[in-house]
C-alpha positions, 0 to 999 in steps of 0.5 A, a space after each residue: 525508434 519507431 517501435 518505442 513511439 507507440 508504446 510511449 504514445 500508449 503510455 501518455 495516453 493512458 496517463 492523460 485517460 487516468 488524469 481524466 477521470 480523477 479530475 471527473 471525480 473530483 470535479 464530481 464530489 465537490 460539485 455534488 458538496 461530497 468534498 469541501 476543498 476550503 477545509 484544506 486550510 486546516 493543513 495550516 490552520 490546524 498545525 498540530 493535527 497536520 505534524 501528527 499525521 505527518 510525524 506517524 506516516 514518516 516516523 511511524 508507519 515507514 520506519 516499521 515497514 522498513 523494519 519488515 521489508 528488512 526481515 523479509 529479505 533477511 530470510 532471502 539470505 541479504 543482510 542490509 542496514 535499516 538506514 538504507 532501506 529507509 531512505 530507498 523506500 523514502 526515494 521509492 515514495 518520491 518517484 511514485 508521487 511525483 512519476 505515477 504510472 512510470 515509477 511504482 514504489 515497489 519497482 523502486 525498492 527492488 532496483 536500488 536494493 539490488 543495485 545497493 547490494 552490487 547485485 548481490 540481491 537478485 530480481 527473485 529474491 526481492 519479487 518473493 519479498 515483495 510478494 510476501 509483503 504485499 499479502 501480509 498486508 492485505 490479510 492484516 486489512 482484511 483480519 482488522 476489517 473482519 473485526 470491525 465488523 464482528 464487533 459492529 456486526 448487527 448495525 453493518 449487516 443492515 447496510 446493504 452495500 457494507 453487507 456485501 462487502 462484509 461477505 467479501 473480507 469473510 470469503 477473502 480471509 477465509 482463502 487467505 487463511 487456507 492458503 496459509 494453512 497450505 503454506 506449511 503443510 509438509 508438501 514434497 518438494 519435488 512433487 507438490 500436488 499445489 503446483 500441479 493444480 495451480 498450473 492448470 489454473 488461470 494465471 497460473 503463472 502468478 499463483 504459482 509465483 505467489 505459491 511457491 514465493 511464501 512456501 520459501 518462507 517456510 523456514 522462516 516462521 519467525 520472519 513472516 510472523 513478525 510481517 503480519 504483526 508489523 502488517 497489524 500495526 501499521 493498519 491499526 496506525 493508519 485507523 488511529 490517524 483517520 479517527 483522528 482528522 475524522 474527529 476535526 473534519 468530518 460531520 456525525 459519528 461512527 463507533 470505533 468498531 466502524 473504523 476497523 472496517 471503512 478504513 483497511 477497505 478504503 485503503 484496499 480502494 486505492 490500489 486501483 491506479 488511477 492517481 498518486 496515493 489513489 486519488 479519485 477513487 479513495 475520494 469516492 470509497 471513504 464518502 460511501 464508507 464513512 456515509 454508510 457508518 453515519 459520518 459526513 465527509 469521508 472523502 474530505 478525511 481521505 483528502 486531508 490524509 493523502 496530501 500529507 502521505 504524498 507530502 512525506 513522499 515529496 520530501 523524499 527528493 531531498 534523500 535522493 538529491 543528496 545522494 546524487 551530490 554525495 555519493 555517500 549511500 546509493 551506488 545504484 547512482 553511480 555514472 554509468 549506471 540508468 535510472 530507475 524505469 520501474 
């Protein structure tokens, strides 16, 4: 008992020190008249624009991420409906809204598709997965962004903090496409000189994960093809919506080309886990990028869009409740068995 109490004290504090700094950031952006909060009305105000996001988040963007979360483990050999990998990556959505810090989306998933499953999926097969989906994504923000900026490539280049970030989606595209290319090289097996490097190499231990997670998926061309496809589309479904409430909310204008750049890079800021749908910090990269483009009020689109997104997330408490009272889809919700700690 005493050795949990300073974990969980490590873990309140943490929370508090994240809580912290949002609330500074914020407090920061609407002091400094970065964030105009009274434009939160247009949530109501503006009912047709707040259904569309909603609608395309819900209906779109997690139906399609499902679809590849579902070809992703069909290559791991585990067949499952996509009903019920939607509504365990709804239930994952509600827990890291309401929990941040405690739950994350991707724990979520792994544990009710294995406890779905009777176990018949294991932790390895859903971390290659999971592994696999986080990089599909990544490379799909990065290619969008590196086209953006070829497109915008005069204007952007002039802009010393965007020209810095531009030599960076280049270099990280560029790895990523080496590493693709070392992927389904004819490697041997049992003699893979990549494993060797990787192992003398700082955290050798993740790189080998990632490594040999994607060489797994070597016979499955098709499955990891259709991911960065699926990737690509739901990156250019999150540009749409940003042009969208930008054309409502925001002040000035930016070609579309822009878009293709601030928003996957802008999206990539909020994994920094500070707050639920990376609050703080998205606030802070969508002002600076959509700034540097030439349009006022980036972080008023930022907040716009994550109240909504954390919306989608809320109402799926109403799966998760359903399912406890019914018992009509997760077993992982059976007496017996702990709730998710992920």
């Amino acid at each position: 008992m005493t050795s949990k109490s300073p974990n969980k004290a490590k873990k309140y504090l943490l929370i508090f020190i994240k809580a912290t700094l949002v609330f500074a950031i914020i407090y920061y952006l609407v002091h400094s008249d970065k964030l105009d909060l009274s434009k939160l009305s247009l949530l109501y105000l503006n009912p047709g624009l707040t259904l569309t996001v909603f609608l395309c988040i819900f209906l779109g963007m997690n139906l399609v991420a499902t679809y590849r979360w579902q070809l992703l483990m069909e290559a791991q050999g585990q067949k499952i409906p996509l009903k019920t990998l939607f509504n365990i990556i709804w239930v994952g959505q509600f827990f890291s809204t309401v929990l941040p810090g405690t739950f994350s989306l991707d724990g979520v998933k792994a544990y009710y598709v294995i406890k779905e499953t009777r176990n018949r999926a294991t932790k390895t097969q859903c971390l290659t997965a999971l592994i696999v989906e986080r990089i599909s994504g990544m490379a799909a923000m990065l290619t969008l962004s590196a086209t953006g900026l070829l497109w915008y490539f005069d204007v952007a280049m002039q802009v010393p903090g965007i020209k810095i970030l531009g030599i960076f989606v280049f270099a990280v595209l560029a790895g990523i496409l080496v590493f693709f290319g070392l992927i389904f090289f004819p490697f041997d097996h049992q003699n893979d000189p990549l494993v060797r490097l990787l192992l003398r190499l700082p955290l050798n231990s993740v790189t080998t994960r990632i490594y040999q997670a994607f060489r797994q998926y070597r016979l499955h061309k098709k499955a990891l093809v259709m991911g960065l496809l699926i990737s690509l589309l739901v990156q250019a479904s999150l540009i749409f919506l940003f042009f969208l409430i930008a054309q409502v909310l925001c002040k000035g204008s930016m070609p579309v080309s822009a878009y293709l750049f601030t928003v996957p890079i802008g999206e990539l800021s909020t994994i920094v886990p500070l707050g639920p749908g990376g609050i703080g910090v998205g606030h802070v990269a969508y002002d600076y990028l959509f700034g540097a483009m030439g349009m006022q009020g980036g972080a008023d689109a930022f907040n716009h869009f994550t109240i909504i997104r954390l919306l989608v997330g809320l109402f799926g408490g109403i799966p998760y409740l359903l399912f406890l009272q019914q018992g009509v889809r997760f077993q992982a919700d059976e007496p017996g068995i702990e709730t998710p700690n992920a």
